[in-house]
C-alpha positions as CSV (number, residue, x, y, z in Angstrom):
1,X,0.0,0.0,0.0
2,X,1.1,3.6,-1.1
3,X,1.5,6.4,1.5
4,X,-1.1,8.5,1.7
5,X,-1.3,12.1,1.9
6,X,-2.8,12.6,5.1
7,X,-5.2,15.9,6.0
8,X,-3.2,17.9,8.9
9,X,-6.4,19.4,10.7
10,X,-9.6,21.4,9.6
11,X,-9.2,24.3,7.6
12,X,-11.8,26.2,8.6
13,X,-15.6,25.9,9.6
14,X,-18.7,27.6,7.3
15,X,-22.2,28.0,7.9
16,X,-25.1,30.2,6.4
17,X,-26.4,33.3,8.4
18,X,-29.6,35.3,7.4
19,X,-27.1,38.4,8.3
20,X,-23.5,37.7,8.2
21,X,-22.0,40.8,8.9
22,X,-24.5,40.8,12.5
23,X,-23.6,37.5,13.6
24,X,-20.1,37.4,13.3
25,X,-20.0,41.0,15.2
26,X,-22.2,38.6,17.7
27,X,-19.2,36.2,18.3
28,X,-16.8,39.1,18.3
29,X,-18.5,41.0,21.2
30,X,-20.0,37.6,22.9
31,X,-17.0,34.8,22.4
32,X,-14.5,36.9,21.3
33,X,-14.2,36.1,18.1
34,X,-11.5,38.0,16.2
35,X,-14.0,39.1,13.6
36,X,-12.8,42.4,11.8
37,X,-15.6,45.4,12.1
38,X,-17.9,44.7,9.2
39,X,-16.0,41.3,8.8
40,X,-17.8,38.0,7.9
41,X,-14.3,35.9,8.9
42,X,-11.6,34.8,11.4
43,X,-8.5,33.2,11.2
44,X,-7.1,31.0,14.2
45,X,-3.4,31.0,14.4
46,X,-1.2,28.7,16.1
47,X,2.5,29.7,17.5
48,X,4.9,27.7,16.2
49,X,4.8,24.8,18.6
50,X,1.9,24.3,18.4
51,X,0.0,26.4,21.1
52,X,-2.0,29.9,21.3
53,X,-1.2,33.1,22.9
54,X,-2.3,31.6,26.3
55,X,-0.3,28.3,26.3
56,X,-2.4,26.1,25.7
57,X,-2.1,23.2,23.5
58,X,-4.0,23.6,19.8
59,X,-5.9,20.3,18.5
60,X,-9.0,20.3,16.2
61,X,-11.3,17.2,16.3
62,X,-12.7,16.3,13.1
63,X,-15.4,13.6,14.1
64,X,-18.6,11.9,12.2
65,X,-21.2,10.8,14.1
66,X,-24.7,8.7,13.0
67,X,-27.1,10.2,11.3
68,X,-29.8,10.0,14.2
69,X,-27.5,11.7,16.6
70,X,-29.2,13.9,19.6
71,X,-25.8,15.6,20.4
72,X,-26.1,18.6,18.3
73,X,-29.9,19.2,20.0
74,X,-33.3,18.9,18.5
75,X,-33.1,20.8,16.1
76,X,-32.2,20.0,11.8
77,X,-28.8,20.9,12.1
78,X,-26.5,19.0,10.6
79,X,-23.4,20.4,12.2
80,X,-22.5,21.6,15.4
81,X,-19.0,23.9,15.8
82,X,-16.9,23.1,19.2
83,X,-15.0,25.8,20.3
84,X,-11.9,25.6,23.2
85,X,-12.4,28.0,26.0
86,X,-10.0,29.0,28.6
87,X,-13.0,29.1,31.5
88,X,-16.3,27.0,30.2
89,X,-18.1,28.5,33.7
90,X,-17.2,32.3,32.6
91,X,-18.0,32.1,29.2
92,X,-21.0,30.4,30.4
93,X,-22.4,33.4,32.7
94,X,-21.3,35.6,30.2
95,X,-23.4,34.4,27.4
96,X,-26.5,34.0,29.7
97,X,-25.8,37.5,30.8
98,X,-26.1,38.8,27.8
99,X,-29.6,36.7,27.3
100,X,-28.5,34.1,25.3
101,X,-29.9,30.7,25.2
102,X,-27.5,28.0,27.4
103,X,-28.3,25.0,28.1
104,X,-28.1,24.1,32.3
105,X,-26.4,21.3,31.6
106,X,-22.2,21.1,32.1
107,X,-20.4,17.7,31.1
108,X,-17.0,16.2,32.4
109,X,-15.9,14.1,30.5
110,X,-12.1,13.1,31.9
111,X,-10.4,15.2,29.3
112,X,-12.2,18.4,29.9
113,X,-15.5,20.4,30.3
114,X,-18.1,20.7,27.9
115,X,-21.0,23.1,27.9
116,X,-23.8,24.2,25.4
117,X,-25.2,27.2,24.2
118,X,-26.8,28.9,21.5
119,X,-26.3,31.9,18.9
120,X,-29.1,34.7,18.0
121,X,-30.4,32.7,15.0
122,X,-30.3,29.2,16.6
123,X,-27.6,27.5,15.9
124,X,-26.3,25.5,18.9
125,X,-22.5,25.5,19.6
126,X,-20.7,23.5,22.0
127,X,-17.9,24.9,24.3
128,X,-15.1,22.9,25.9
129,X,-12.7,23.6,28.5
130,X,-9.7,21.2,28.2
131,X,-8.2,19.5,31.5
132,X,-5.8,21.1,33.1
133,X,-2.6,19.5,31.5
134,X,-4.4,17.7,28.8
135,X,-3.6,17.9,25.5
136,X,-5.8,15.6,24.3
137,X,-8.4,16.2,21.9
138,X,-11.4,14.4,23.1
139,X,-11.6,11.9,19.9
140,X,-12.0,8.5,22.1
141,X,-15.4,9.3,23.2
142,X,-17.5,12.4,23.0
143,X,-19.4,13.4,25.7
144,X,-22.9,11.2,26.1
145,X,-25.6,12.8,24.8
């Protein structure tokens, strides 16, 4: 067997919006998103060794699940984005502060926490605070639905 060219992590993640421009100035004010005034796009850079600005430890999960999944929620989604977070409990408040919809539910799952909320148009969006120490990505198991 030949050596394959392998994919080195995900590119970037797309989704529609009924008004770009408003949602990603959303997740810039809200998650912190480094979306550009009047911007529709972010890019997430690495240092050189492979961790952020903070320290941490940069991995991307790329996972499929079944088709008749509950994870993402109830709704016709087909995706749902996961996005690393320094302090899952903070972000949390700070979303519900500002009136969003988050779930009450918080997950350990060994390798981290996960929580869930929700943007202005619906989409849910899943937050995880890696482990102390852990630079794993989560791809054994995902957190139970």
């Amino acid at each position: 067997m030949t050596d394959r060219i392998r994919v080195s992590g995900i590119g970037g993640v797309f989704f529609k919006a009924r008004d770009p421009v408003a949602l990603a100035a959303w997740y810039r004010e809200h998650l912190g998103v480094e979306v550009g005034a009047g911007q529709t796009h972010a890019v997430f850079e690495a240092g050189p060794d492979g961790r952020d600005a903070s320290g941490a430890q940069v991995q991307t999960v790329w996972s499929a699940f079944p088709a008749d999944t509950t994870y993402f929620g109830t709704g016709t989604a087909g995706w749902m984005i996961n996005y690393r977070v320094a302090n899952l409990d903070a972000m949390l408040e700070q979303l519900r502060a500002a009136g969003g919809w988050v779930s009450e539910k918080i997950e350990d799952a060994g390798y981290g926490r996960f929580g869930w909320a929700a943007d202005p148009e619906g989409n849910r969006f899943e937050l995880w605070e890696p482990a102390p120490d852990e630079p794993s990505t989560g791809a054994e198991d995902p957190p139970a639905a």
